[in-house]
C-alpha positions in Angstrom: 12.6 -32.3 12.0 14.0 -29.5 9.6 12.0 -27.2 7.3 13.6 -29.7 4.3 12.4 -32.8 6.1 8.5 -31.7 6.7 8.2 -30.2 3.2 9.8 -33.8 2.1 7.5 -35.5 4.1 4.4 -33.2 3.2 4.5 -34.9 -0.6 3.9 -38.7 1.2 1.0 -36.9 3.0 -0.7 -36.0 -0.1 -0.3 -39.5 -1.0 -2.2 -40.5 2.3 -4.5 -37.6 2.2 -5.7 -36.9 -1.5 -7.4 -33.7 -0.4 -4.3 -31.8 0.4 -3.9 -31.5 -3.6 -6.4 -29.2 -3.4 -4.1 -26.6 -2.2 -1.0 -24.9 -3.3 1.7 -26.8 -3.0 3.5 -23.3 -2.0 1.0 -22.1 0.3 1.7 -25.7 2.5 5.5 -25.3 2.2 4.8 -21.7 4.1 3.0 -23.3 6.8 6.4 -25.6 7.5 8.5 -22.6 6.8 6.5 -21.0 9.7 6.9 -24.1 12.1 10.4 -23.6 11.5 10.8 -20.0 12.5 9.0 -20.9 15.3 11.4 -22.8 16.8 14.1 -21.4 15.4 12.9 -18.4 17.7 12.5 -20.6 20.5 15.9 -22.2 20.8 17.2 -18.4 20.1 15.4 -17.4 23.5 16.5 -20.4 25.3 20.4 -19.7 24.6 19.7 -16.5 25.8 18.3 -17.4 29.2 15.0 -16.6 28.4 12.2 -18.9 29.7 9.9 -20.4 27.3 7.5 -23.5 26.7 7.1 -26.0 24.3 5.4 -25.2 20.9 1.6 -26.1 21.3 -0.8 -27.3 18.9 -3.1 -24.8 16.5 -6.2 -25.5 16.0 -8.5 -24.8 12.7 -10.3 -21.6 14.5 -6.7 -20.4 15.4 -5.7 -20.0 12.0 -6.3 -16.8 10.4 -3.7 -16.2 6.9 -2.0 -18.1 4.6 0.8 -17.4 2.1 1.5 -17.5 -1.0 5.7 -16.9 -2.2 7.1 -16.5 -4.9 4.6 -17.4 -7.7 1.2 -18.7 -8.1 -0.5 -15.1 -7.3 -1.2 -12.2 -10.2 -2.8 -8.6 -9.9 -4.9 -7.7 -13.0 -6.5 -4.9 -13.0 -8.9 -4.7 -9.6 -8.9 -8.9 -9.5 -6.5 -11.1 -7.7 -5.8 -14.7 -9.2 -4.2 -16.6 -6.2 -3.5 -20.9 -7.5 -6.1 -23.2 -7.4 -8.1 -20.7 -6.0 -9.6 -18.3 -8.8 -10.0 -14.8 -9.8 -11.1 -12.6 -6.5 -12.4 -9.3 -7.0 -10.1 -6.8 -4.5 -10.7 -2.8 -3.4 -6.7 -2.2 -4.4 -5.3 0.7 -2.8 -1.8 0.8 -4.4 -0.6 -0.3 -7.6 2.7 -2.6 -6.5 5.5 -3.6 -8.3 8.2 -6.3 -8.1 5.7 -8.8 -5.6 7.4 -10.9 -3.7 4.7 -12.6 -1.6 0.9 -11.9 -0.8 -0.5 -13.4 2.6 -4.4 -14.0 2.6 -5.5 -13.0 6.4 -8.9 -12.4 8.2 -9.0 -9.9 10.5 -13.0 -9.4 12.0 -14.4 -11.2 9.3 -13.0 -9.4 6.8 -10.4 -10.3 4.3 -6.8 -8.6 3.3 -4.3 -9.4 1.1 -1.0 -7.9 2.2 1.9 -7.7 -0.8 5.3 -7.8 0.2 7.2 -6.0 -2.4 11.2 -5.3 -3.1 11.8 -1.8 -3.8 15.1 -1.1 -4.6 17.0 1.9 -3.1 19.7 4.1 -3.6 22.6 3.2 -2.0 23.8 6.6 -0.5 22.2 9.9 -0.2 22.8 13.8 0.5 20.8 14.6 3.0 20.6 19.0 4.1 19.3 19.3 7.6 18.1 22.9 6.8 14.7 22.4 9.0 15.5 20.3 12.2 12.6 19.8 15.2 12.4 18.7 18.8 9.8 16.4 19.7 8.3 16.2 23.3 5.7 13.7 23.8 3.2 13.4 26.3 0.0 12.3 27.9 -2.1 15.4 28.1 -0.7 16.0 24.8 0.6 13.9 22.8 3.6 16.0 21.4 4.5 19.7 22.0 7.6 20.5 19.2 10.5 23.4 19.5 8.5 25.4 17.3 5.8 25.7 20.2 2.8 23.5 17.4 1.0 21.1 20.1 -0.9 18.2 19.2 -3.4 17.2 21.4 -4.0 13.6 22.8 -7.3 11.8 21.3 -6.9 9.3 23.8 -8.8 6.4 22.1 -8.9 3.7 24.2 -10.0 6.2 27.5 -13.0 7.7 25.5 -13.7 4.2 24.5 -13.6 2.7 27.8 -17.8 2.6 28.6 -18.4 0.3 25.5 -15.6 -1.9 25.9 -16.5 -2.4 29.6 -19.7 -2.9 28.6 -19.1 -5.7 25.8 -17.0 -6.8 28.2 -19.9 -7.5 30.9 -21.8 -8.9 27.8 -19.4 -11.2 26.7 -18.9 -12.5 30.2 -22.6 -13.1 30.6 -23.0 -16.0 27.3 -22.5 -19.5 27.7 -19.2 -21.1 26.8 -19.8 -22.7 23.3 -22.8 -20.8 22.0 -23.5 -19.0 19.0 -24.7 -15.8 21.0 -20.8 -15.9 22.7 -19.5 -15.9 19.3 -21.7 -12.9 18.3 -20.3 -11.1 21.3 -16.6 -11.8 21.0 -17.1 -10.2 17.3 -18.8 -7.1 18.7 -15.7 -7.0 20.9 -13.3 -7.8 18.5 -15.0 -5.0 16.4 -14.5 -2.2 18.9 -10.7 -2.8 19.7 -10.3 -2.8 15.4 -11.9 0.5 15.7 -9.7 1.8 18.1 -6.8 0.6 16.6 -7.8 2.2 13.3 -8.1 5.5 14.5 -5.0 5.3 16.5 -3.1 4.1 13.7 -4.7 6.9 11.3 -3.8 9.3 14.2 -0.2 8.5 14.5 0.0 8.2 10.3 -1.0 11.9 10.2 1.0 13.6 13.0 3.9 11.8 11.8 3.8 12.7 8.1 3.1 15.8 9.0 6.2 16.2 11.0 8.7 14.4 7.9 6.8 16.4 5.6 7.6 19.7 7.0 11.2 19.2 8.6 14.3 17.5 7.8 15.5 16.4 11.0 13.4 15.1 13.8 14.8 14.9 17.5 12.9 12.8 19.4 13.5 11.3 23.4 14.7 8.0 24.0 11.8 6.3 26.2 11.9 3.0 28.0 8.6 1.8 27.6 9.1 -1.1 30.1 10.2 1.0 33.0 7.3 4.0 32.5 4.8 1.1 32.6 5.8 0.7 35.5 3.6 3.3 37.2 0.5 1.1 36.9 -1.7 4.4 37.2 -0.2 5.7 34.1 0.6 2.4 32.1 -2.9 2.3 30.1 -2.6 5.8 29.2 1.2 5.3 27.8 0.1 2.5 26.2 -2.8 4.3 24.7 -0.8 7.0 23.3 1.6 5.0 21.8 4.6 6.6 21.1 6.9 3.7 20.0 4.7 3.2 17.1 5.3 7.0 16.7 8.7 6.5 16.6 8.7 3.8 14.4 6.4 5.6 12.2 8.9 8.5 11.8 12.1 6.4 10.9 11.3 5.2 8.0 8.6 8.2 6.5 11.8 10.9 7.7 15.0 11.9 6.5 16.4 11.0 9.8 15.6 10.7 13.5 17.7 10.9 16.3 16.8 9.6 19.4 18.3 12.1 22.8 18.5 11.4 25.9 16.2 12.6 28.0 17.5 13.4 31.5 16.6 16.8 33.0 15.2 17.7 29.6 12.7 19.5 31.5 14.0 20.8 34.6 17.2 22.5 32.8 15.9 26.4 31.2 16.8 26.1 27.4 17.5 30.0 27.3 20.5 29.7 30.0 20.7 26.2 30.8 19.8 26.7 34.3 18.4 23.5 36.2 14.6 24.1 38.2 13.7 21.5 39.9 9.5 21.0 39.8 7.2 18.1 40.4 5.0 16.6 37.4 2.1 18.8 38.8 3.8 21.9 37.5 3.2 22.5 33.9 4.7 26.0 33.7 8.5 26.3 33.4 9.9 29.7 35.5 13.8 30.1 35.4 14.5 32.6 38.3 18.2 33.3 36.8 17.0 34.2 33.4 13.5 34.9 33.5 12.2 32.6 31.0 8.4 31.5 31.7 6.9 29.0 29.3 5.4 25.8 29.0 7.3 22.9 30.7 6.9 20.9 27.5 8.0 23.4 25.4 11.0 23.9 27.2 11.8 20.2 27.2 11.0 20.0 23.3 13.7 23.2 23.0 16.3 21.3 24.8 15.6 18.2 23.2 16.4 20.3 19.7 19.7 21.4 21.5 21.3 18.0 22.4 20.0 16.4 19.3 22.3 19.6 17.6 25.2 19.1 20.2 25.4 15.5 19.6 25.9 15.3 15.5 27.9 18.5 15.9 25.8 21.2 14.2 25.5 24.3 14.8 23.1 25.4 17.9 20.9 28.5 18.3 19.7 30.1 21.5 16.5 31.2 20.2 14.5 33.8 22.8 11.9 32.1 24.4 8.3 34.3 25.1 5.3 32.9 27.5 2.8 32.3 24.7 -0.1 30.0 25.4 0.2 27.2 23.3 -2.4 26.6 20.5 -3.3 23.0 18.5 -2.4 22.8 14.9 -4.7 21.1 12.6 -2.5 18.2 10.7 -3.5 16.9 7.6 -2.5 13.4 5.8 1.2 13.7 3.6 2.6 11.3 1.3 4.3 8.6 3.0 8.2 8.7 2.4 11.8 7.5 3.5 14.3 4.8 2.4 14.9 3.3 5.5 12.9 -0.2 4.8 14.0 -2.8 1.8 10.3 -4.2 1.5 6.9 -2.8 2.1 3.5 -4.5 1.8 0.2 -3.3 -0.1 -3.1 -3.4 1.3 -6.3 -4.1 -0.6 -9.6 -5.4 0.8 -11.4 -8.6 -0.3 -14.7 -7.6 0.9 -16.9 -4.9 -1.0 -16.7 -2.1 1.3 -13.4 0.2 1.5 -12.1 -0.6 4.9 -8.1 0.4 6.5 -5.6 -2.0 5.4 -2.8 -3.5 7.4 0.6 -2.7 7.1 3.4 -5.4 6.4 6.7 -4.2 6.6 
């Protein structure tokens, strides 16, 4: 059954069921529209080899947004006046323009309303690469640039470990089906939303600290998949979270070139001669040259180099000295970039001013 077919049977089941009328007519037509994706995904994935299963049936608890396109939704003032619904009173953290859709979702029992919104670009740009950076990133810090600024790894989920084990063990203890199991899924649920909200406030800083201050960013192209791999390092890859990183850069910057990053840090960035180390050593010493400095910063220099190599600019041997690196404080910059169409606006439907998602 097509996405035309269910939204023409969906008027013979208001017929049968009288309470459907109570909602809007567009919010139901979403939920079809999202059936339809679904398995438009699913034969996609099945072309392509990929194994999947059959489509399975969501239940009432499982359902946690609904939609609302093209009309029936307004924004007046701090109210939102969604169809057949009413006026709600919202904590609105950007004034948008030109919405397209707003999805209702719960997240921890709180409420969002996310606005998708058109924003129209220019179609070409100049763009001066006067300040270009290379990016290493890391576990015992997160990223160390070419200009020798380190920022240090928070490492949420690790410091956050003893409470989740022990909501965990709590959780594990209630009966299936009772009200004290629902309490503690909550107080679980309510710990990983912390930790994502300071990772995500984390990796919104360092990266608009980094477009804000340079026009070009460098960064190495990671395989996420293969370095999880090394199952004693997987959680604290994961933790870090440098795709997100990445994805948070390319559309806040200028532009962002990914380099590749073989023997990034065993080649010396002053001569280019290749030391080979194990991961235990954390000092880079070139016995041709005599360069001594940190292993990351060297990689971070060379990553600068072959970023500048590959688009053809100019590339400067600059003279390398052992300075111990120091951490730079990085405050919160306006968000920026023209690389995304849409973008959605968060505003909170409870009374207290909590993080919004992000739609994009």
């Amino acid at each position: 059954m097509s996405e035309y077919d269910m939204n023409y049977a969906l008027t013979e089941l208001k017929e049968q069921h009288p309470w459907l009328r109570n909602y809007y007519a567009k919010m139901l037509q979403m939920v079809a529209k999202q059936v339809a994706a679904a398995r438009k995904a699913t034969s996609s994935l099945k072309r392509n080899g990929c194994k999947t299963g059959r489509l399975s049936y969501r239940y009432n608890d499982d359902f946690h947004a609904f939609a609302y396109n093209q009309k029936g939704f307004k924004i007046e003032e701090n109210r939102l006046v969604l169809a057949k619904i009413g006026r709600i009173k919202i904590i609105l953290h950007r004034k948008p323009i030109n919405i397209k859709q707003v999805t209702i979702c719960r997240k921890n029992g709180k409420w969002y309303a996310v606005v998708g919104c058109e924003i129209l670009r220019r179609s070409c740009s100049t763009i001066v690469y006067k300040k270009p950076v290379g990016i290493d990133v890391g576990i015992t810090k997160f990223a160390h640039d070419s200009d020798n600024h380190v920022v240090e790894n928070p490492q949420f989920s690790t410091r956050m470990s003893r409470p989740l084990k022990r909501a965990h063990r709590r959780l594990s203890r209630k009966k299936l089906g009772s009200n004290n199991r629902k309490k503690a899924r909550r107080m679980l649920a309510r710990l990983y939303e912390r930790i994502n909200n300071k990772r995500s406030d984390f990796l919104h800083k360092t990266s608009a600290y980094y477009c804000r201050n340079y026009d070009l960013i460098f960064l190495e192209r990671l395989r996420m998949a293969n370095l999880t791999k090394n199952h004693k390092l997987a959680h604290k890859i994961l933790d870090a979270s440098w795709y997100t990183f990445k994805i948070m850069c390319q559309y806040k910057a200028n532009r962002v070139v990914e380099v590749d990053p073989a023997y990034s840090s065993l080649d010396c960035s002053r001569c280019g001669h290749r030391v080979p180390k194990s991961l235990a050593v954390r000092i880079h010493s070139c016995p041709k040259c005599g360069a001594l400095l940190d292993r990351d910063y060297n990689s971070a220099i060379n990553h600068l180099q072959n970023g500048l190599t590959l688009l053809q600019l100019p590339v400067e041997r600059r003279e390398v000295t052992p300075v111990e690196p120091q951490s730079k404080v990085i405050e919160t910059g306006t968000l920026y970039g023209d690389m995304q169409l849409t973008r959605g606006t968060g505003a909170s439907l409870s009374g207290k001013p909590v993080p919004s998602p992000r739609a994009w």
